[in-house]
NUMARRO-564988 format. One record per residue: residue number from 1; residue in three letters; z, y, x of N, C-alpha, C in turn. Coordinates in nm, 4 decimals, always signed. Example, Ala and Ser with C-alpha at 12.3 -4.5 7.8 and 13.67 -1.06 7.14 Angstrom:
2
{1; Ala; {+0.7800; -0.5690; +1.3190}; {+0.7800; -0.4500; +1.2300}; {+0.7800; -0.3300; +1.3200}}
{2; Ser; {+0.7080; -0.2250; +1.2850}; {+0.7140; -0.1060; +1.3670}; {+0.7870; +0.0030; +1.2900}}
This chain:
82
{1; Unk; {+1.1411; -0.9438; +0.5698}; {+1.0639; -1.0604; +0.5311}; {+0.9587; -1.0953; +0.6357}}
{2; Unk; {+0.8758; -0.9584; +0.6975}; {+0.8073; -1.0144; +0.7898}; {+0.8434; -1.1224; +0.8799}}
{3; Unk; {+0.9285; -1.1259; +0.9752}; {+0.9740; -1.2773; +1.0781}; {+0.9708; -1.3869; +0.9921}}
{4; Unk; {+1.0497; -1.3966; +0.8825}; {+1.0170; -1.5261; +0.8357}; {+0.9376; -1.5407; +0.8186}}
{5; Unk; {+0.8029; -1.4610; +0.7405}; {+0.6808; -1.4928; +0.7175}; {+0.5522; -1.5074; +0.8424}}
{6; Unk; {+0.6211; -1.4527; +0.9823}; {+0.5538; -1.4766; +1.0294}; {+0.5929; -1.6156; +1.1146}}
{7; Unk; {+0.7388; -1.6554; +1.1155}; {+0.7873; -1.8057; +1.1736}; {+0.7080; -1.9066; +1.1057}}
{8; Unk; {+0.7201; -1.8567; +0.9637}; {+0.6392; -1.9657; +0.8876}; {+0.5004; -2.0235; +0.8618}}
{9; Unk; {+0.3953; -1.8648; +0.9413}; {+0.2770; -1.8755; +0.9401}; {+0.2681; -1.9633; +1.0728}}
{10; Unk; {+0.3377; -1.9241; +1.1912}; {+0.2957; -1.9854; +1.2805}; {+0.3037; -2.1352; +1.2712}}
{11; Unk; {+0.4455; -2.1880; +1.1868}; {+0.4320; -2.3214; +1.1628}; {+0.3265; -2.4118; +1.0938}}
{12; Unk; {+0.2590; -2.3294; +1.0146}; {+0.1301; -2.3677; +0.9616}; {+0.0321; -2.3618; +1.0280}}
{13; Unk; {+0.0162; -2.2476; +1.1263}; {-0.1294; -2.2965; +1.1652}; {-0.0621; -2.3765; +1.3167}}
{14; Unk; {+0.0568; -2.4477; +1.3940}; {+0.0136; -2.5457; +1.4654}; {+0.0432; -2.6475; +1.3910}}
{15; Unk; {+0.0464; -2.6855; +1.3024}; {+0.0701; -2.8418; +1.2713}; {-0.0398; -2.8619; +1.2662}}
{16; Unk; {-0.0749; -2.9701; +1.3319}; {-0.2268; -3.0215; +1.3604}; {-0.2052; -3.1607; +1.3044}}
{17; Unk; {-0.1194; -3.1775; +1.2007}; {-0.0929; -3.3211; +1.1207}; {-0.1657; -3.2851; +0.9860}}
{18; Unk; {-0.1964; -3.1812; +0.9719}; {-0.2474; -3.1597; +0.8403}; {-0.3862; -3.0415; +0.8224}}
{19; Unk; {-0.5124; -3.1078; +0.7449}; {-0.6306; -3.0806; +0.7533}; {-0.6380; -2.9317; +0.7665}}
{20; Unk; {-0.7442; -2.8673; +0.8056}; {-0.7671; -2.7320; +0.8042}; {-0.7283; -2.6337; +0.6268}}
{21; Unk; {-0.8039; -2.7288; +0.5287}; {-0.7963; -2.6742; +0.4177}; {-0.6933; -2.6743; +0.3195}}
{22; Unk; {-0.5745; -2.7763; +0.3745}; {-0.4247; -2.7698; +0.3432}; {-0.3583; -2.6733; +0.4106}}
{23; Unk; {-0.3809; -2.6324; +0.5037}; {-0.3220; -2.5154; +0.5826}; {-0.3768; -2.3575; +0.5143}}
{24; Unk; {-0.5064; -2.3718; +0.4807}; {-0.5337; -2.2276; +0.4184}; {-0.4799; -2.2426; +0.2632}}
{25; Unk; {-0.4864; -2.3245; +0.1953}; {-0.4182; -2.3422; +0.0642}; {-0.2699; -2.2793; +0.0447}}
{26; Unk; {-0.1874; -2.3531; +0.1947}; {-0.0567; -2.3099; +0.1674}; {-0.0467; -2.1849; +0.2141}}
{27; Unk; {-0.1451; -2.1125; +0.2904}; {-0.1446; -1.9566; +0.3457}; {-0.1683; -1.8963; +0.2230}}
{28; Unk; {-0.2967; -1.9337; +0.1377}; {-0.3397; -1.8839; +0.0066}; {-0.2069; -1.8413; -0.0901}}
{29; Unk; {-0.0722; -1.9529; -0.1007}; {-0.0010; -2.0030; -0.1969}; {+0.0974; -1.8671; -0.1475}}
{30; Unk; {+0.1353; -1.8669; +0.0082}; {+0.2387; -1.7534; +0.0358}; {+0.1424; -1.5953; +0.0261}}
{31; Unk; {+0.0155; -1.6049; +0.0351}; {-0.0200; -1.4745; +0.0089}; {+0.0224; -1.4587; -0.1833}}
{32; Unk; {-0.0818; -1.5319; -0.2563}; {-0.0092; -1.5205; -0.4209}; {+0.1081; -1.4663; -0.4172}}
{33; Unk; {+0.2327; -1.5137; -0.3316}; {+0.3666; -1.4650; -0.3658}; {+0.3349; -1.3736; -0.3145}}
{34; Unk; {+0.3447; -1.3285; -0.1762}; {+0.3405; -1.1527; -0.1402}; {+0.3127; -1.1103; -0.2067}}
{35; Unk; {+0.1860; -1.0969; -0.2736}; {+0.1095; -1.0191; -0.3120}; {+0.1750; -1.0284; -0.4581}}
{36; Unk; {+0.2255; -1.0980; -0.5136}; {+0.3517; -1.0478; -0.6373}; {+0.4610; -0.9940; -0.6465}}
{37; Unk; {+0.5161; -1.0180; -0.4792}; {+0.6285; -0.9288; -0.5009}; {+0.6059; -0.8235; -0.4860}}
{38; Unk; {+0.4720; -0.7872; -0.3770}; {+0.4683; -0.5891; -0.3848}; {+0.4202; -0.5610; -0.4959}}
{39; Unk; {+0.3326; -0.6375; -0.6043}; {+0.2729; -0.5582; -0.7050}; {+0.4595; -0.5267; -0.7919}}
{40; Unk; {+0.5414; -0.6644; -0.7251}; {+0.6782; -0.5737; -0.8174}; {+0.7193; -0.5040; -0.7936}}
{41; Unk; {+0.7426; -0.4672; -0.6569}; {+0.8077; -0.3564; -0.5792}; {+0.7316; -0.2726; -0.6341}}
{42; Unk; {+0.6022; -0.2130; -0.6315}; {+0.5258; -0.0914; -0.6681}; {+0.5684; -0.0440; -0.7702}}
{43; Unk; {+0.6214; -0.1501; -0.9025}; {+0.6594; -0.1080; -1.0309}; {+0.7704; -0.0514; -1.0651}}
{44; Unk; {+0.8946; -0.1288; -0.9356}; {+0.9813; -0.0637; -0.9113}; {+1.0060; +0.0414; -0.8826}}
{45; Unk; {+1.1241; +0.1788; -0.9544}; {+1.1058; +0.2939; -0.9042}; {+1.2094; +0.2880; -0.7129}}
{46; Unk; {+1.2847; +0.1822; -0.7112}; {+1.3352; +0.1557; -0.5924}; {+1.2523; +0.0784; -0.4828}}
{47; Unk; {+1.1191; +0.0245; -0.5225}; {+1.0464; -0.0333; -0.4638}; {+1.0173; +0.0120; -0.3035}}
{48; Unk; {+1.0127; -0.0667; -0.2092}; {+0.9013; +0.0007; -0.0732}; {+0.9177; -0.1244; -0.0281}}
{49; Unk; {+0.7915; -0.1945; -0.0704}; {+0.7077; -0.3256; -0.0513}; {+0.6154; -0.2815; +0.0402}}
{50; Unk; {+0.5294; -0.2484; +0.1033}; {+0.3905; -0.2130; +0.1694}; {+0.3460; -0.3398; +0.2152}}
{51; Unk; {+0.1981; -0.3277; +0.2732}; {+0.1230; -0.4922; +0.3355}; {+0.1906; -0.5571; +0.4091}}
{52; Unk; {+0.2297; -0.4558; +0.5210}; {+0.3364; -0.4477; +0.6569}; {+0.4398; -0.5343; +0.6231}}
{53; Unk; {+0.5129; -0.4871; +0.5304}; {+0.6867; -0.5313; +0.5089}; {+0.6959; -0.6490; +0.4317}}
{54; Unk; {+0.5321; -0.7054; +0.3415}; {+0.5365; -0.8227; +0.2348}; {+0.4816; -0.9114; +0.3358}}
{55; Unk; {+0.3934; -0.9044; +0.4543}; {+0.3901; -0.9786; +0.5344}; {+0.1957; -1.0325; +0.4802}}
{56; Unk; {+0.1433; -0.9679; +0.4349}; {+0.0240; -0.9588; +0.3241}; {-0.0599; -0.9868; +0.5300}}
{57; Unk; {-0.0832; -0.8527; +0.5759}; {-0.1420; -0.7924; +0.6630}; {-0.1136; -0.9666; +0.8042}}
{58; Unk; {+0.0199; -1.0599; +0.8164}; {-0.0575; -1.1040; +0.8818}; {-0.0921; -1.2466; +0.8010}}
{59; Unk; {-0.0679; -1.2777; +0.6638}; {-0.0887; -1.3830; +0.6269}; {-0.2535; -1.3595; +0.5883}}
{60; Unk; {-0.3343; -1.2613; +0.6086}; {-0.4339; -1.2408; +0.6078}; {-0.5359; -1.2854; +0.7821}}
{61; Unk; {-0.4426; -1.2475; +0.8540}; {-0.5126; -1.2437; +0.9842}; {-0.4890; -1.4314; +1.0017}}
{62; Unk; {-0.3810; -1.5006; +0.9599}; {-0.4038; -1.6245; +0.9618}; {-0.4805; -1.6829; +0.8929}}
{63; Unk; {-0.5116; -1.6382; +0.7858}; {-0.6248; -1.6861; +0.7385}; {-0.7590; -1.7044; +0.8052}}
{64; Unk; {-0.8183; -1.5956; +0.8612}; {-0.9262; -1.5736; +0.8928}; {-0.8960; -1.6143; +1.0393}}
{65; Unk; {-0.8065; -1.6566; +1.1055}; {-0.7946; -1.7765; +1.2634}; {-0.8082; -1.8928; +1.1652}}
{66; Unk; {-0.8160; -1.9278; +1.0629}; {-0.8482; -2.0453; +1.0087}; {-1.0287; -2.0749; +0.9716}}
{67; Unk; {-1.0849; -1.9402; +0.9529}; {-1.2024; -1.9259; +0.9270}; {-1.2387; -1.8748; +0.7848}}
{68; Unk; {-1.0766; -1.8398; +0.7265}; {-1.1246; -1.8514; +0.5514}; {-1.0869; -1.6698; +0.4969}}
{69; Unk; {-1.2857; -1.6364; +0.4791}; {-1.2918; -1.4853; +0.5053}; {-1.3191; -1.4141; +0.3345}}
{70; Unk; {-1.3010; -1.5243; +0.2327}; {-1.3389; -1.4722; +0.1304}; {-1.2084; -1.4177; +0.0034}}
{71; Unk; {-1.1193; -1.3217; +0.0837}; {-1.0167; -1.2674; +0.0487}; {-1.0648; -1.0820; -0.0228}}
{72; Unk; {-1.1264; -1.0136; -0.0117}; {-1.1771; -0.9161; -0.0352}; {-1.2777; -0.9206; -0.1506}}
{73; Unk; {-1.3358; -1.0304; -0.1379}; {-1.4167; -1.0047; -0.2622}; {-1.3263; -1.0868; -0.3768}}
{74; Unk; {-1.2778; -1.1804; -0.3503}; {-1.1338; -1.2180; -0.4827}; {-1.0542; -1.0956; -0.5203}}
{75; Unk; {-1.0034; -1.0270; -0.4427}; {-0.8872; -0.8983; -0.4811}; {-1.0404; -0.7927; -0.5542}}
{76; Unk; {-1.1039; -0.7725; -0.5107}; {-1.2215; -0.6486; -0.5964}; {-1.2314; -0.7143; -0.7313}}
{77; Unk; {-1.2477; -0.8529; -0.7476}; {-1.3010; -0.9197; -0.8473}; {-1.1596; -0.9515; -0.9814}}
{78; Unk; {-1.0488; -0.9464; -0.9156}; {-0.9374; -0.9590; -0.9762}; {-0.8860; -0.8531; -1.0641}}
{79; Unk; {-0.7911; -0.9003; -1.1533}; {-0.7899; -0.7722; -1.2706}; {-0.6424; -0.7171; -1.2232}}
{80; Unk; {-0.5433; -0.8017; -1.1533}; {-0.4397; -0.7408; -1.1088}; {-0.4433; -0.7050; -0.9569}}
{81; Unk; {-0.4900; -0.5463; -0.9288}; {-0.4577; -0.4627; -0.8075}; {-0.3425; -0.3937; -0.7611}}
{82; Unk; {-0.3656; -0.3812; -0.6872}; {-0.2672; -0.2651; -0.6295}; {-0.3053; -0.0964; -0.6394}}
């Protein structure tokens, strides 16, 4: 999953047709999914999801080349963890 997720990040952050805060929205929208499929994988006893392999680790680092750093205190504050 990583390459696609990272073909797809890169397509988001150059389109320079669309505002800064539509670009972190739709980064926001593919982290939500990652971050559901490893909480499924985890549940799974066949599971091996990690940050690495859900693609979490760089849809995070695109975020924050976007400027948008308030990802850590949402996941502490959230009732579904890892």
């Amino acid at each position: 999953m990583t390459d696609r997720t990272r073909d797809e990040i890169a397509r988001i952050l150059k389109d320079n047709t669309r505002s800064k805060a539509d670009r972190v929205d739709e980064l926001l929208r593919m982290r939500e999914d990652a971050r559901a499929l490893q909480r499924a994988a985890t549940e799974s006893p066949m599971g091996n999801e990690t940050p690495d392999s859900s693609g979490l680790r760089d849809i995070d680092r695109a975020l924050e080349r976007l400027g948008h750093i308030d990802l850590t205190e949402a996941e502490e504050n959230s009732a579904a963890t890892l």
